[in-house]
N, C-alpha and C positions, 0 to 999 in steps of 0.2 A: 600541481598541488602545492600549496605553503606548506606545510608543517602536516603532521601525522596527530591524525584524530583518533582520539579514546575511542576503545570500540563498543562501550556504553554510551558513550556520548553518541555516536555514529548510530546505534540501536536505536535511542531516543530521538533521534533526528526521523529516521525512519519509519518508527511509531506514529511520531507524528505526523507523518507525510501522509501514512496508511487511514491514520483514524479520517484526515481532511477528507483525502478520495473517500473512503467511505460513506462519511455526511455526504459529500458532492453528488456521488451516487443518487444514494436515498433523494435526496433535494430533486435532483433532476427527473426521477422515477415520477414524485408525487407534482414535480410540474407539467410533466403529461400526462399521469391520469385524472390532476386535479383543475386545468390551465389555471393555477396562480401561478402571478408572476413573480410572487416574493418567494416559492421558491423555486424559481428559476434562478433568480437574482443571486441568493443565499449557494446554488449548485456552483453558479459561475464564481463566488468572491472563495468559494471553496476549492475550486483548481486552482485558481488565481494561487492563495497560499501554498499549495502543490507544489507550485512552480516557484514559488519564493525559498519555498525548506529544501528543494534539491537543488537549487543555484549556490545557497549557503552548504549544501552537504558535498559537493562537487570539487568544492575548496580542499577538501580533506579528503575525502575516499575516493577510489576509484569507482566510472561512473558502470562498470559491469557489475562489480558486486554490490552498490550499493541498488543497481535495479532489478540484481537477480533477486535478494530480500524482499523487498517493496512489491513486485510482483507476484511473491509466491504469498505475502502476508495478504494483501490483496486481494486473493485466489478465497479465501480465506472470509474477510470482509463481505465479500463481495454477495460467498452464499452466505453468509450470518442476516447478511441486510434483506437477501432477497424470500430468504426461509422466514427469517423473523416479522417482518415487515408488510411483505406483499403476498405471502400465501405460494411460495415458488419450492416445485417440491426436490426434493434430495434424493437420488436411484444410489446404486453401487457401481457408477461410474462417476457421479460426485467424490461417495468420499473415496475412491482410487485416487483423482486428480488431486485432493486432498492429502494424502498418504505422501506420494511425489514429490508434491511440492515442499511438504515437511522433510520429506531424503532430500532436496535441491537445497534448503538451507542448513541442513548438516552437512553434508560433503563440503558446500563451500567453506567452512568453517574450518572445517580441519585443512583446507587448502592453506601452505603453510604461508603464500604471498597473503591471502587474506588475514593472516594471524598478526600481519606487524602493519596494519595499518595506523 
């Protein structure tokens, strides 16, 4: 790692990475139920960037904590897109996994390695 990144900055990195996968998702959902290929095209230029914000966030934070974030925001995403979007239903073992994942990015937090990045 260069230098120690703001961990706002490091958030917003992350955000960013989340909302990409998110689109990418969505994209690639509606280029198999849809066959267009534009969004196929638009799923793949959205990992693509994926891959470009954690090359850049990799610089700065470590690559555990900043995957445990991006995973559990993900988790997150992932049912917004599929509840919102494609009709995909929500039990009470969604929002448990949900619940989780919100305690996986608190505890990291207060992890005190995680606090001086």
């Amino acid at each position: 790692m260069k230098m120690k990144m703001n961990i706002q900055l490091l958030y917003l990195f992350i955000f960013a990475i989340t909302f990409s996968e998110g689109f990418g998702q969505f994209c690639l959902k509606k280029a198999k139920s849809n066959e267009c290929k534009y969004f196929l095209l638009f799923g793949i230029l959205s990992y693509a960037i994926v891959a470009s914000l954690l090359f850049q966030t990799y610089e700065y934070a470590p690559v555990g904590n900043t995957n445990l974030i991006w995973s559990c925001l993900s988790i997150f995403v992932a049912f917004f897109v599929g509840y919102s979007f494609f009709s995909e239903q929500i039990n009470k073992f969604t929002i448990l996994s949900l619940f989780f994942a919100t305690l996986s990015i608190y505890f990291a937090q207060k992890h005190e390695k995680f606090q001086n990045i």
